[in-house]
N, C-alpha and C positions, 0 to 999 in steps of 0.2 A: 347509706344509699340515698341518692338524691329523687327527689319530685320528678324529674324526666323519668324515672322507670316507668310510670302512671301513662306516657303520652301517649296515644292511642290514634294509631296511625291509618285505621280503616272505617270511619265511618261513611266517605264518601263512594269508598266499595262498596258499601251496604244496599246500595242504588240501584247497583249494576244486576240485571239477568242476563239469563243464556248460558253456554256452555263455558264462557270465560269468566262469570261471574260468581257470583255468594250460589246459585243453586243451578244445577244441571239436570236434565230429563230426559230419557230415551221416548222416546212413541211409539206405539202399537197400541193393540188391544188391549191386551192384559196392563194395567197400571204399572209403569215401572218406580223403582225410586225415586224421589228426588234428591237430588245430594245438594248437601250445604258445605262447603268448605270454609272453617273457621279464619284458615289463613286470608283468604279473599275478603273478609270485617277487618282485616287489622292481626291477626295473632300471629306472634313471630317464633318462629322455631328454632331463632337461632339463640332464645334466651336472654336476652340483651334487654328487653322490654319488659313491661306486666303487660299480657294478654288476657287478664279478665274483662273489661270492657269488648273486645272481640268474639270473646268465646261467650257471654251474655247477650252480642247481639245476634251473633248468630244462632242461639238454641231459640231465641224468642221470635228471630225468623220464620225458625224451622216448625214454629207452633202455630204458624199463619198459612202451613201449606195444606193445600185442599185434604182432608182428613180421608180422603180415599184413596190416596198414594201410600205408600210406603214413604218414612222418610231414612236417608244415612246423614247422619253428620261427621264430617270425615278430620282429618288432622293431619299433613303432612308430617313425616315422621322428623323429627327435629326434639329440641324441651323448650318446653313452656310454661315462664314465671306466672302465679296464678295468685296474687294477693288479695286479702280480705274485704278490705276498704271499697272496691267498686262490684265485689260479688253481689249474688240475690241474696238477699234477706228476707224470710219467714220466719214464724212465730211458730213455735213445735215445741213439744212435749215427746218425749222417745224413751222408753220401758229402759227400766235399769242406768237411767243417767243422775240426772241431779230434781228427777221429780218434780214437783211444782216451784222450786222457787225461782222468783222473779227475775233475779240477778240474770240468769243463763238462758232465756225464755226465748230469746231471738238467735236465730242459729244463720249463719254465714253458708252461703252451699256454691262451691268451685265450679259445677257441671250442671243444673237443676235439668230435671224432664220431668213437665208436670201439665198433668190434664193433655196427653198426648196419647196417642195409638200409634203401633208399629211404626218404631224407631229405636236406630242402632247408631250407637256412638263409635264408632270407628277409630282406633288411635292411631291406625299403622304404623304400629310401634315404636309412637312418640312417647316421651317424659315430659309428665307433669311433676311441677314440684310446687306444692303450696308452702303457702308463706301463714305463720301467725295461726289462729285456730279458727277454724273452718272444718266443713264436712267436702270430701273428696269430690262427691257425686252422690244425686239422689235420684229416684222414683218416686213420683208422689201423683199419686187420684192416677194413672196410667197403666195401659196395656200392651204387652208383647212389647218389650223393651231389653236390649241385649246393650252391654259394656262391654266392650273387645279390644284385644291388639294395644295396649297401653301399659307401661307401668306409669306408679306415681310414687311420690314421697314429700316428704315436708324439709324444709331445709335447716328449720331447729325442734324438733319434735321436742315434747313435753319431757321426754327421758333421757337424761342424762345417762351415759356411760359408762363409767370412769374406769379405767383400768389403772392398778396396781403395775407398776412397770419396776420399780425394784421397789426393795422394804430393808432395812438394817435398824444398825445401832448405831450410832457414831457420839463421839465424847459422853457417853454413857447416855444418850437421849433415843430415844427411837425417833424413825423418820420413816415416811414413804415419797415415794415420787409417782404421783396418777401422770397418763396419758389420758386428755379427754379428743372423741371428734370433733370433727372442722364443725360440726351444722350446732356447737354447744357453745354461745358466747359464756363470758364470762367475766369479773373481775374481785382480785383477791384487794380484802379490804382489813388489814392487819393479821387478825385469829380466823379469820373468817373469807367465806366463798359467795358469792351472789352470782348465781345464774340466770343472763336476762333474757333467752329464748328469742332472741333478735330483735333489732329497732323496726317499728314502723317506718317505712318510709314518709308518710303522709303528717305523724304526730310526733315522730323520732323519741318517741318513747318503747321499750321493750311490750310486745305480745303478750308475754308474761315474764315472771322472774320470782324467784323463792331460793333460801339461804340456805347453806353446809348438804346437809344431808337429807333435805327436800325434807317430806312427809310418809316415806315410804321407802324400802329398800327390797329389793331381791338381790339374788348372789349368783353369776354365770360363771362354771369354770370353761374356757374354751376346749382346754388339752381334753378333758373329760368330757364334754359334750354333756351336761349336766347343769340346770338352774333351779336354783331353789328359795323360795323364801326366808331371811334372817336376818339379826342385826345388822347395825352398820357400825363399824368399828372407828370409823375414816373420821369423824369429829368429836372422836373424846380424848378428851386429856391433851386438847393442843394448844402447844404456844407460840407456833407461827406457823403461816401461810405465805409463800415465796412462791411467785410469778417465774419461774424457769425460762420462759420464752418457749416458741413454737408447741403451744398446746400443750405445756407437762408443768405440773405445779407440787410442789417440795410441803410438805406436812410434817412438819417438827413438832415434837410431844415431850410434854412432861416426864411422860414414864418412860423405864428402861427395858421396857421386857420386847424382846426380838419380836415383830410381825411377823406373823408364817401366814400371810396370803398372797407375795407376790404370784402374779401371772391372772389373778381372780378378777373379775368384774364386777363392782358393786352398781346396780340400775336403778338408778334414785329418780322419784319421780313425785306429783304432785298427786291429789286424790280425787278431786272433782272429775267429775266427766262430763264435762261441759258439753259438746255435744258428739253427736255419733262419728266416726272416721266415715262411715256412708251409711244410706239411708233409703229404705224400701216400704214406702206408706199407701199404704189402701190402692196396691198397684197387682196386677195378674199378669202372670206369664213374664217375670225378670228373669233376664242371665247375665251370669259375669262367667268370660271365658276369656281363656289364654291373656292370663294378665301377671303381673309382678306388682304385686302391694308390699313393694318396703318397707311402710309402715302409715300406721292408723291414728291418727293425733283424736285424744280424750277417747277414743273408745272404737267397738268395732263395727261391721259391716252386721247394722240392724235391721233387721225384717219384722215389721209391725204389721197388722192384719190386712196382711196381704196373703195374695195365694199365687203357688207355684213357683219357686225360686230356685234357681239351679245354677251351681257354681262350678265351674268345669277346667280345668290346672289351670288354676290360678294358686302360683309362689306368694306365702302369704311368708314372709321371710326380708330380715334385713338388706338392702344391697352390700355386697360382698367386696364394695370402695371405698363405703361407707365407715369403717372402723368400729358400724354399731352391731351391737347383738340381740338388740330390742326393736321389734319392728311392730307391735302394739302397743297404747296406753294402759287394757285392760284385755277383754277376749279377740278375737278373731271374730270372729260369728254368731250372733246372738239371735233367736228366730224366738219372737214372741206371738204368740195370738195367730200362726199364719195357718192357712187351708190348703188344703188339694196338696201339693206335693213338695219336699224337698230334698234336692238331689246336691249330694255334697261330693265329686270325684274327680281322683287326679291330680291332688293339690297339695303341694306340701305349708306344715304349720309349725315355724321354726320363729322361737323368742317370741310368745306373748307376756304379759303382765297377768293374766288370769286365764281362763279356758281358752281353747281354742275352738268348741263347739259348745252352747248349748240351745237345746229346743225342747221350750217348753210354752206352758198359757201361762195366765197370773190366777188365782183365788182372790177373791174378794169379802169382804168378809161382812156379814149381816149386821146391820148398827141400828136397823131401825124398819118398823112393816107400819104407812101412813095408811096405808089399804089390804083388803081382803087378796087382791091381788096384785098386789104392790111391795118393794120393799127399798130401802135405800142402804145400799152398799154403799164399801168402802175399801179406797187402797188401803193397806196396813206398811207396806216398808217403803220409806221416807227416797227411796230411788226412782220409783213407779207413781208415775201422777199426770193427770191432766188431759189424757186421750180416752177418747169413748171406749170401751170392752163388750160394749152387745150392741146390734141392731137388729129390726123388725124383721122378727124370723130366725134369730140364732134360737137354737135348742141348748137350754143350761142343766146341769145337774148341779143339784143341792147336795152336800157333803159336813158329814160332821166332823170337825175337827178331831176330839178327842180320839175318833179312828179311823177317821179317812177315809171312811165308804157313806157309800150314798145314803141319805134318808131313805124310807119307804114312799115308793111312789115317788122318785126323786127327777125327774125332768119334767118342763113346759118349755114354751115356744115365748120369745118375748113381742111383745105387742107396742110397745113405745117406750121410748130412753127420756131422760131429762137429766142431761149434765155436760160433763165438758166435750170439747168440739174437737181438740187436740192445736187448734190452731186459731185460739187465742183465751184470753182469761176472764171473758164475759158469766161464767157460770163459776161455782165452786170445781176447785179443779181436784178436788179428793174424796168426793164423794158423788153418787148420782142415784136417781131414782130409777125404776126399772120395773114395768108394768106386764105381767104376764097371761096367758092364753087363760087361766085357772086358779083358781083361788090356789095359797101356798101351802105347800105340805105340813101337815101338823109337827113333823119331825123339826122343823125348821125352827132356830131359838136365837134369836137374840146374842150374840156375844157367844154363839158356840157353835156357827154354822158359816162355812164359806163354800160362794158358787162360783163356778166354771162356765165360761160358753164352751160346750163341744163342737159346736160346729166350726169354730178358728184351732182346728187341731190337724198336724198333719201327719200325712202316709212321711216317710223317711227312708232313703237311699245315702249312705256314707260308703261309700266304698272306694279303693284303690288309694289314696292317702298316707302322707308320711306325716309323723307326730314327733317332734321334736325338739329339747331345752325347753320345756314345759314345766315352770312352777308348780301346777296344781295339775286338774285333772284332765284326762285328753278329750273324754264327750262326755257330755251331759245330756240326757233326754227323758222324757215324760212326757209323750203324746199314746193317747189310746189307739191310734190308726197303727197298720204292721209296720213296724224297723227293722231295716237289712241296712246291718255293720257289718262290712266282708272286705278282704282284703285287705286292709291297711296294717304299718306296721307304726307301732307303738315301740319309742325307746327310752327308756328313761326317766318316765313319767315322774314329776314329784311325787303326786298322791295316784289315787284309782286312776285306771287308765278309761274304765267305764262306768259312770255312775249315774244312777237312776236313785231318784228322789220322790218327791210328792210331795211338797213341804207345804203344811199351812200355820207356820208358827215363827220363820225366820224370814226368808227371803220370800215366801207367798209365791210361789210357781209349780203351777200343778200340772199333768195330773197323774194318773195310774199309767202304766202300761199294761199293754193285752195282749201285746205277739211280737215279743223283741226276740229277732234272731241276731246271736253274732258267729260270725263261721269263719274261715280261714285268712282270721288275722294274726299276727305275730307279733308278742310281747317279748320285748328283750330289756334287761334290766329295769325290772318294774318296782314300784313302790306299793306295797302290799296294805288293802287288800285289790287285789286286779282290778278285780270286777265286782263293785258296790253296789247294793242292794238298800236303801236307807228311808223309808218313807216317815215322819216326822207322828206318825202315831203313836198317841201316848196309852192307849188299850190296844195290845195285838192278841187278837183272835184267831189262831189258825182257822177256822172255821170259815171265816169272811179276812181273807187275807187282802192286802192295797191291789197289788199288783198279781199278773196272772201272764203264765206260758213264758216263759224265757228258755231259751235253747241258748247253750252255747256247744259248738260242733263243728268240730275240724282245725281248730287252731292252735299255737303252736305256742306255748310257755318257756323262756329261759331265765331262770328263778335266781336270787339269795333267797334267803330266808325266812319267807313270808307265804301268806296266805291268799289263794287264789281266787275264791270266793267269800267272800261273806253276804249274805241274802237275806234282808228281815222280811215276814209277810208278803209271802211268794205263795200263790198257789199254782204249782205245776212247772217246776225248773230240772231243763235234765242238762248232762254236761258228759257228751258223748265224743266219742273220737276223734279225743285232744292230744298230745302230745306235752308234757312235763317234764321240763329238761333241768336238772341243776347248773348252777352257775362255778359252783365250787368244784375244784379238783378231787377225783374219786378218791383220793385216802385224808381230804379231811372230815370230820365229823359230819354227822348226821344232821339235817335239817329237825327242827324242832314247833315250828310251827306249822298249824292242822289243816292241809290245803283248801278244805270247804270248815266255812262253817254259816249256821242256819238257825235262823231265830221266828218262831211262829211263822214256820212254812210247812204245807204239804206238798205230797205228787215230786217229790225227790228221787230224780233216777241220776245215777254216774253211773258208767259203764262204755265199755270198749276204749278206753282209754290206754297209753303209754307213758310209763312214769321210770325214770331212772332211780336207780338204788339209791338210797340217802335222802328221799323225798317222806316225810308223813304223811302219808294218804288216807290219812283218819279224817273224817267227817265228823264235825261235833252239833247238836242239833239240841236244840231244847224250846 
């Protein structure tokens, strides 16, 4: 791709006001919008061009208009090429990525809204396709902010594809023949594959690029509607690699034993998560509604301590032109540290790399007390690093590891931070000071206590939802405010299709829950156990159990084999007027695994339930 993609054809538009220019304005009273049209900077929608210089002058416009307007920023509906090289550039730190290190620290952003008030990015149902690695669209330091009417995608995303398109034997060698998609450069280089994720136009060097079978593999059957994590078969034991022409590459092998995975899709990918696919930082009242996210290059749609975020159908799902089956690098949705409320409905979540939901805070963990009311925390897993987690006036509770409940007399109020900023590396970025209302609980020890702000925790809405060729688990959550999971259907899940954690020993994402309801959702061919229960305490005490009140009621099980509940350190879980349906044909055997079962839980009610014959409805409990 040559230098003229770069040429940027609207800056002398950029001059222009009025009703035919960059922004237009109704009059009366009441403040009307003002609208910015991208196209009127320069941004072409017929694709032919890079429109990031258009689409940067125009948001930075649109951050000059009287702050007592409303702004739109609108898109004719057309695609528009969105490359790296002339997007904004900020310095970020984002929960669950690549943590403090330097390498990754400046992050590329497609769309930015920052330090604005009520404004709506309009696509009217244009394509964006970015180019290279970059974050989609972000919210940062802003209010009342909606993403509408758009899809996007990237045009060589991190994940390669590959489809098995036939497999034999031939003069006693095994062979395969992949199909890969059009957005996956490549070239075969004797034994071997190098994938270049596309040339810069600017440096005509590839984005990125990694050999054979990347650093990671999942496995998608399409016929089955099923993805799961596992080897990758595709580069061992080979003595050539042959170039086929039109996208299909020939893997001739030493060994003679027949492949049995034609039709299978191995989704090879790298492991870093360089930065977020999008980005929601220290921003109130975001929406993303009626959108189509193809797919999330390094990772997914983060919400960092922010509050109020609401995702409303938006197809979190590969394009269906595409040839891919992978349309994240890692989760969908990742809600860390955020307040006031999150509303996830309407959405389908089809091929991620990792969850598709989870929401949770981080724990930090006690490394050091310089004062009486003081103490110096610290991140513990090597993902999370670099962003503030309390300010003046968060309420924290102190929690002991060993069992995950709070010390005696476990919350104060913090009174002054000292550490990192999240948006640059002037301070230690993995550790911070942290000054509070009250001398520190006695309970609190050194190397055996991690804290929580509760105040960045949120109420939770998931409802109406399709879950889909999911590797791992379909939600993940641990906030003490109430959860209503309702309606959605779960199919297929690799692992739990619900899983509540607490964990302060591996990934650090707390906390307990206090009133999780899930009601009339429907699990069809689940990976057992359904619905997970796991909080990371190493003394469970029924008496002081982690978590507390879980309902689940009115939903609707169609089983193999497995177990529908497993619960550790529950106090107060009933599981009422479900519905448990076998998968297997009535005359073959009996199911043999115990549909509940419960580890240091009390307040245990099942009842009014419906179970088909050949189910174990023994609850086992110790």
């Amino acid at each position: 791709m040559s230098r003229s993609r770069f040429v940027f054809l609207g800056v002398a538009l950029a001059l222009l006001v009025g009703g035919g220019g960059p922004v237009a304005a109704a009059s009366g009273a009441t403040p009307a919008p003002a609208v910015v049209r991208v196209d009127a900077y320069g941004a072409d929608p017929t694709g032919r061009t890079d429109s990031t210089p258009a689409v940067v002058a125009a948001l930075r416009h649109a951050k000059k208009v009287d702050h007592g307007r409303p702004v739109r920023i609108v898109f004719t509906k057309g695609t528009y090429q969105l490359y790296p090289e002339r997007a904004e550039t900020r310095e970020l730190y984002v929960s669950n990525t690549v943590g403090a290190d330097q390498r990754y620290r400046d992050k590329k952003i497609g769309l930015l809204i920052e330090d604005m008030h009520d404004v709506t990015v309009d696509g009217g149902g244009a394509k964006l396709v970015y180019h290279g690695l970059q974050t989609a669209f972000a919210s940062i330091r802003s209010t009342d902010v909606t993403f509408q009417n758009f899809s996007f995608d990237y045009a060589a995303p991190e994940v390669v594809d590959a489809t098995v398109a036939s497999a034999g034997v031939s003069d006693g060698h095994a062979y395969r023949v992949l199909s890969i998609p059009a957005g996956s450069p490549y070239q075969v280089n004797g034994a071997h594959i190098t994938w270049l994720g596309e040339k810069s136009p600017a440096t005509g060097q590839p984005y990125w690029q990694g050999e054979d079978g990347l650093q990671y593999t999942q496995i998608h059957d399409p016929k089955a509607q099923k993805t799961w994590r596992g080897d990758n078969p595709l580069f061992n034991d080979v003595s050539k690699v042959t170039d086929l022409g039109n996208r299909r590459i020939r893997i001739d092998y030493s060994t003679a034993s027949q492949p049995s995975d034609a039709g299978l899709v191995y989704q090879m990918r790298l492991i870093e998560r360089t930065e977020p696919g999008a980005f929601i930082w220290q921003s109130k009242n975001v929406t993303m509604r009626s959108m189509n996210a193809y797919y999330l290059q390094s990772f997914g749609v983060v919400g960092q301590f922010s509050e109020n975020i609401t995702i409303d159908r938006v197809n979190f799902a590969p394009d269906p032109k595409s040839g891919r089956s992978t349309a994240s690098f890692a989760d969908f949705v990742q809600m860390s540290g955020v307040k006031g409320r999150v509303s996830i409905t309407r959405s389908l979540f089809d091929g991620p790399q990792d969850d598709p939901i989870n929401i949770h805070g981080t724990y930090l963990e006690v490394v050091g007390q310089p004062g009486p009311n003081t103490l110096t925390l610290a991140y513990e897993h090597p993902q999370t690093a670099g962003f503030p987690q309390f300010a003046p006036g968060d309420e924290v509770e102190f929690t002991t590891q060993r069992t995950m409940t709070p010390v005696a007399d476990p919350h104060a109020k913090v009174t002054a931070v000292d550490g990192p900023s999240g948006m640059d590396h002037d301070k230690p970025l993995t550790t911070m000071n942290v000054t509070f209302d009250r001398p520190v609980p006695a309970g609190v020890k050194t190397g055996g206590t991690v804290v929580e702000n509760i105040t960045a925790t949120p109420s939770v809405v998931i409802s109406g939802n399709t879950f889909r060729n999911v590797p791992t688990r379909g939600i993940l959550v641990t906030t003490r405010k109430p959860v209503l999971i309702s309606g959605n259907h779960f199919d297929a899940m690799s692992m739990a299709s619900i899983y509540v954690s607490a964990d302060a020993y591996q990934w650090f994402e707390s906390g307990p829950v206090s009133h999780l309801t899930i009601r009339d959702n429907s699990f069809t061919r689940p990976t057992g156990p359904v619905i997970f229960v796991e909080p990371t305490n190493q003394v469970v005490d029924p008496a002081d159990p982690v978590h507390h009140d879980i309902a689940v009621e009115h939903n609707s099980f169609d089983i193999g084999d497995v177990t529908v509940v497993n619960a550790k350190s529950v106090g107060g879980f009933t599981f009422t007027g479900n519905t448990v349906r076998r998968l297997a044909a009535p005359d073959e055997p009996p199911y043999t695994s115990p549909l509940f079962v419960f580890h240091g839980s009390t307040g245990i009610k099942i009842a009014d339930n419906h179970y088909d014959k050949g189910l174990n409805t023994s609850a086992v409990s110790d």
